[in-house]
C-alpha positions as CSV (number, residue, x, y, z in Angstrom):
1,X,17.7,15.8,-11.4
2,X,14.8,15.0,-9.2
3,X,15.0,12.7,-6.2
4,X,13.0,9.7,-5.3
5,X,10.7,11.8,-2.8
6,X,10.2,14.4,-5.4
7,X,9.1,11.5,-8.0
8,X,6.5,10.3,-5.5
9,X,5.5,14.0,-4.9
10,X,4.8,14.4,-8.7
11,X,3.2,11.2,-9.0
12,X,0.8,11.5,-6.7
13,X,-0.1,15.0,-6.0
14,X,-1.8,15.3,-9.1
15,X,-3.9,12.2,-9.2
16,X,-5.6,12.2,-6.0
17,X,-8.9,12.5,-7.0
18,X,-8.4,9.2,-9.1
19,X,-7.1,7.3,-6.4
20,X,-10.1,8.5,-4.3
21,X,-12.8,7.2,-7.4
22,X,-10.2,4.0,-8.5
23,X,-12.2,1.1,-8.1
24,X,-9.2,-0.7,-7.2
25,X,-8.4,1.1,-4.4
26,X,-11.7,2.1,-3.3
27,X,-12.8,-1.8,-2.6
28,X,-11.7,-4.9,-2.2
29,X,-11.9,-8.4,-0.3
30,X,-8.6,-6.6,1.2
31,X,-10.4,-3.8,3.2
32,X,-13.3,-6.3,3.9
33,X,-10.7,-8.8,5.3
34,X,-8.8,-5.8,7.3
35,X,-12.2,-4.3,9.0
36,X,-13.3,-8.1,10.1
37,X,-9.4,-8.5,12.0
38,X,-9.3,-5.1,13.6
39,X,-12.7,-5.2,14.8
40,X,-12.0,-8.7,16.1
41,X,-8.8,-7.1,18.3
42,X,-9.3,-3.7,18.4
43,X,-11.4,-1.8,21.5
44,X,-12.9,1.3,20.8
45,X,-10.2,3.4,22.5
46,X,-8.0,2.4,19.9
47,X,-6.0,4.7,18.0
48,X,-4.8,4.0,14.4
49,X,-2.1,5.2,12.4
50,X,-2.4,4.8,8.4
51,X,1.0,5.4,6.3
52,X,1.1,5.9,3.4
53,X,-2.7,6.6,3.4
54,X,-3.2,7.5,0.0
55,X,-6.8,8.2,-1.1
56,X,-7.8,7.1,2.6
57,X,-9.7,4.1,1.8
58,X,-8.0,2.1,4.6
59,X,-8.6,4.8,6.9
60,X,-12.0,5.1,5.9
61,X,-12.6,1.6,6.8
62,X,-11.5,1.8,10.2
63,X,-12.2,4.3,11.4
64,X,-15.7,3.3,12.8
65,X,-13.4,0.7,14.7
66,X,-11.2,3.2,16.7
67,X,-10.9,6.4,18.6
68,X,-8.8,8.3,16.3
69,X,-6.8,7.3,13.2
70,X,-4.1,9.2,12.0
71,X,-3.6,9.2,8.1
72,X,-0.1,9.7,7.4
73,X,1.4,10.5,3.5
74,X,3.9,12.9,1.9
75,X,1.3,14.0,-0.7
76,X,-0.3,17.7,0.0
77,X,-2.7,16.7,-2.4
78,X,-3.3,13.4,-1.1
79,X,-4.2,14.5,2.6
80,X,-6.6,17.3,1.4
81,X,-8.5,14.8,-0.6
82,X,-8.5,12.6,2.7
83,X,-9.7,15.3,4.7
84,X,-12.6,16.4,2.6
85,X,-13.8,12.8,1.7
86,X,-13.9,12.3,5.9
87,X,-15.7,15.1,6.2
88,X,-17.9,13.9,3.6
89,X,-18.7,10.5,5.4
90,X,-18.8,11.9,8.7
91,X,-15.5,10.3,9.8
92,X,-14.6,12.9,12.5
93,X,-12.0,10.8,14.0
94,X,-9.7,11.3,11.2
95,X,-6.8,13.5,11.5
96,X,-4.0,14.4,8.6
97,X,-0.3,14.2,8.9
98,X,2.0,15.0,6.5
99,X,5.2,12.6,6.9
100,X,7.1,9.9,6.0
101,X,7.2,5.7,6.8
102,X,10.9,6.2,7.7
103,X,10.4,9.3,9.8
104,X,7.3,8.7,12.0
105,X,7.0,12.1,13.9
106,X,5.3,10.7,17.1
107,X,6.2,9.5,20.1
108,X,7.3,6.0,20.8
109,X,4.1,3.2,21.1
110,X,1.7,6.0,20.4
111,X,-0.7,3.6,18.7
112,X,-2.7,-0.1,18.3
113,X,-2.8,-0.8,15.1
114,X,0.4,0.5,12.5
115,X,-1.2,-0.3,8.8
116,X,-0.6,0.7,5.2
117,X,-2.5,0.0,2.4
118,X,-0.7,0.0,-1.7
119,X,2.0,2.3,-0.5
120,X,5.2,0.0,1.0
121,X,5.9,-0.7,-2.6
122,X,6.8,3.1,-3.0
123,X,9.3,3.3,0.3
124,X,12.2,4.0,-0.6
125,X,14.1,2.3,2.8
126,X,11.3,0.0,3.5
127,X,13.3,-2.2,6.3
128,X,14.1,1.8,8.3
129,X,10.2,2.5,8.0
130,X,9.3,-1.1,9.4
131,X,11.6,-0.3,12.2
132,X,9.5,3.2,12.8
133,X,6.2,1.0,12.4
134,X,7.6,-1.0,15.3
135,X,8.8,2.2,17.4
136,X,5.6,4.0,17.3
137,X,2.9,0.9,18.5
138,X,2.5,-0.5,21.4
139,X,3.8,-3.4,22.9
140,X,0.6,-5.2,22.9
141,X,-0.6,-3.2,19.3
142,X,-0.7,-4.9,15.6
143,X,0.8,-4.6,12.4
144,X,-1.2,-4.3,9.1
145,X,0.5,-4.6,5.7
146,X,-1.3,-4.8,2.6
147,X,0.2,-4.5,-0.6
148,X,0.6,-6.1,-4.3
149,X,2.8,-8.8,-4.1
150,X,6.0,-9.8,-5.6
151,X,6.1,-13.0,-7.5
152,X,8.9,-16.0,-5.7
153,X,9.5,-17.1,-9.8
154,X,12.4,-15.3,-10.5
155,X,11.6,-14.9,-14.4
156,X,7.9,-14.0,-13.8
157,X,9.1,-10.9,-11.0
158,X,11.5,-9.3,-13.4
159,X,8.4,-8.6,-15.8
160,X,6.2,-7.6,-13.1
161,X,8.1,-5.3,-11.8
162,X,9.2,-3.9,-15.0
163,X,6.3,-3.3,-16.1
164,X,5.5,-1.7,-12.6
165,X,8.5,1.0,-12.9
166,X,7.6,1.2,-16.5
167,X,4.1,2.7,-15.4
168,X,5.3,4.4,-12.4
169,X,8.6,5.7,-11.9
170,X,7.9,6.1,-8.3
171,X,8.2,2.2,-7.6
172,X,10.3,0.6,-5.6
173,X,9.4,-3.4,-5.5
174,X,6.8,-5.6,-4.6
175,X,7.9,-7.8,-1.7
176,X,7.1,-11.5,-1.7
177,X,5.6,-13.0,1.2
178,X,8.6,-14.9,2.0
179,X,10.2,-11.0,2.1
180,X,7.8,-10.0,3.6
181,X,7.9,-12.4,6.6
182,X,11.9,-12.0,7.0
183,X,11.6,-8.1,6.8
184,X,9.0,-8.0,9.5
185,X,10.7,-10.4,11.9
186,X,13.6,-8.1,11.1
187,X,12.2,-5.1,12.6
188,X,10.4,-6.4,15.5
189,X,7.4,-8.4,14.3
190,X,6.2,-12.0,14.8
191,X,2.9,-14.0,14.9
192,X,2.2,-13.2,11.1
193,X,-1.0,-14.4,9.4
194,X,-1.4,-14.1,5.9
195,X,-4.2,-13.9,3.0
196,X,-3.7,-13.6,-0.4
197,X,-6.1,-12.2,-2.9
198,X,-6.2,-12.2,-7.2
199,X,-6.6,-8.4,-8.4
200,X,-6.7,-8.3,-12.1
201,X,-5.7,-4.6,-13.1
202,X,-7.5,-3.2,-16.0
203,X,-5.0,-1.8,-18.6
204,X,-6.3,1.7,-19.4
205,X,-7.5,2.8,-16.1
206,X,-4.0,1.4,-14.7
207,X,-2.0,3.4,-17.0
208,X,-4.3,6.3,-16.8
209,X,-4.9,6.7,-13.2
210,X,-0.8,7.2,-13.3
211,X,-0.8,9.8,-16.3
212,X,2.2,7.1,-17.7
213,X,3.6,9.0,-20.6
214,X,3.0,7.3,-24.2
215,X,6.3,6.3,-24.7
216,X,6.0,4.0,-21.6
217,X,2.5,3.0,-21.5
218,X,4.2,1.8,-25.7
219,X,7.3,0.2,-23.6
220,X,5.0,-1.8,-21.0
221,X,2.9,-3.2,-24.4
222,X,6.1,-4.5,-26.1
223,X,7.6,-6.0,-22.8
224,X,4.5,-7.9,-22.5
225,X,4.1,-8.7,-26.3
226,X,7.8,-10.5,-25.9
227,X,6.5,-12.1,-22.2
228,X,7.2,-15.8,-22.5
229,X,4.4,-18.3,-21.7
230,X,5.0,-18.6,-18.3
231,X,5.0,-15.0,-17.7
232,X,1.7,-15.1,-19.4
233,X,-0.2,-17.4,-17.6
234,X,1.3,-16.6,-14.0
235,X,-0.2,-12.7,-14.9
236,X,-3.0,-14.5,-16.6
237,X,-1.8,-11.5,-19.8
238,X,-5.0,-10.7,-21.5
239,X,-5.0,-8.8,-25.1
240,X,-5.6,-5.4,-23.8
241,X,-2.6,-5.5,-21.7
242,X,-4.9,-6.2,-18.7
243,X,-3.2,-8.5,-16.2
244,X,-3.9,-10.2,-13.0
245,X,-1.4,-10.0,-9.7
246,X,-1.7,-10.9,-6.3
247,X,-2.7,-8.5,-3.0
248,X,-1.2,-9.7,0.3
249,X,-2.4,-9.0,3.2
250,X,-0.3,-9.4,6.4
251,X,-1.3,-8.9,9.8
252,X,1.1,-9.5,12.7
253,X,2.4,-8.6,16.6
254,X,5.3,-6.9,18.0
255,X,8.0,-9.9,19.0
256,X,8.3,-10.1,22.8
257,X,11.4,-9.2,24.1
C-alpha cells in the first residue's frame, strides 16, 4: 500500500514535462501579479525559496528579481526539468533542492521571500509546513501563497474537491481564503493582502496532464452530470466537463513578536 509521499512521487515524476508546456501553469495574471509585488519589496540581494516548485514557472519569474532562488520539490523528475529549462533561459541564479514543505533543510530566516505556487493543495500537514515557511525567512521577509481556492459554499466544495481527488489522488484540499487567513496567522503570519483570479480548466488537458485513469476521468463526468444547479453555475460547468475555479493569491509578513 503506497503512502501519500509516494502518490505525489508517482504523480508527478512522470509528468514533468507537461507541467513545464501546461498553459495553465506556464502563465497567468497570478505570476504577472506575483513579479509586480516582489519587485515592488524585494532588493536585488534577495534570496528566494520556491516550495513545492513544480515545473519552476514561479521561480522562473523571479528570479530576475533576486540573488538566488532556491526551488524546492520532492519530484526527481520535477527538479531536473527545473534545472534544464533555467539553463535554457539563462536563469543562473536558480539552484535545485530536493525536500519537503514540512521539512525545510536550511537554516533558520535563511531567506526574503518563502512562496509556492499550485502545490499547498498537495501538503499533506499543510499548517507544520506553514510553520517551516515561517522558521526559514527573515524577520523582515514575505510570504507568497498562490493556489486554487476552496469554495466557502459548503455544497459547491464537496464537488470541487471531489472531482479534484477524483483526477488526482495526490490531493489534499483547496483552502478557502478565510482558511487561508486563519492558517497563516496560525503559524506566524500577518498583514495579508489578497487577489483572486477566474481560471477555467480545460477538461481534456486537465485530466490528461494527470494521466487520470478512465475509470476516474468516467467518475468525475457522472459526479458532474448529477451537480445540482448551484454547483453548476458557481463552476460555471460547461458540456465538455470544462469548469471554471478560482486562484488565490496571498501575500503576507511575519507577525511581530
Amino acid at each position: 500500500m503506497r503512502t501519500h509521499s509516494q502518490a505525489v512521487h508517482d504523480q508527478f515524476d512522470p509528468q514533468a514535462q507537461a507541467y513545464l508546456t501546461s498553459a495553465v501553469h506556464a502563465a497567468g495574471p497570478d505570476l504577472r501579479a506575483a513579479h509586480e509585488r516582489a519587485q515592488q519589496r524585494l532588493a536585488p540581494t534577495a534570496t528566494i525559496l520556491d516550495v513545492g516548485t513544480g515545473a519552476g514557472h514561479l521561480s522562473f519569474a523571479l528570479a530576475p528579481l533576486g540573488a538566488r532562488v532556491v526551488a524546492l520539490d520532492p519530484s526527481a523528475g520535477m527538479l531536473a526539468t527545473v534545472r534544464a529549462a533555467a539553463t535554457a533561459r539563462g536563469l543562473g541564479q536558480i539552484e535545485t533542492c530536493e525536500g519537503t514543505a514540512d521539512a525545510l533543510p536550511f537554516a533558520d530566516a535563511s531567506f526574503d521571500l518563502v512562496c509556492s505556487r499550485y502545490s499547498a493543495h498537495h501538503w499533506r500537514d499543510l499548517p507544520r509546513a506553514l510553520v517551516q515557511l515561517r522558521r526559514v525567512v527573515r524577520p523582515d521577509g514575505f510570504v507568497l501563497i498562490i493556489d486554487l481556492l476552496g469554495e466557502d459554499e459548503p455544497l459547491v466544495d464537496t464537488y470541487l474537491q471531489s472531482i479534484e481527488l477524483l483526477r488526482d489522488t495526490s490531493h489534499v484540499r483547496d483552502r478557502s481564503i478565510a482558511e487561508w487567513r486563519a492558517l497563516l496567522g496560525a503559524a506566524g503570519f500577518d498583514r495579508l493582502e489578497y487577489s483572486v483570479w477566474n481560471t477555467r480548466l480545460e477538461f481534456a488537458s486537465w485530466v490528461q496532464r494527470m494521466r487520470t485513469p478512465e475509470g476516474l476521468v468516467t467518475a468525475i463526468r457522472t459526479l458532474q452530470a448529477c451537480a445540482p444547479a448551484e454547483v453548476r453555475q458557481a463552476l460555471n460547468l460547461e458540456t465538455d466537463g470544462s469548469f471554471t475555479a478560482r486562484t488565490g493569491l496571498i501575500w503576507g509578513r511575519p507577525a511581530i513578536s
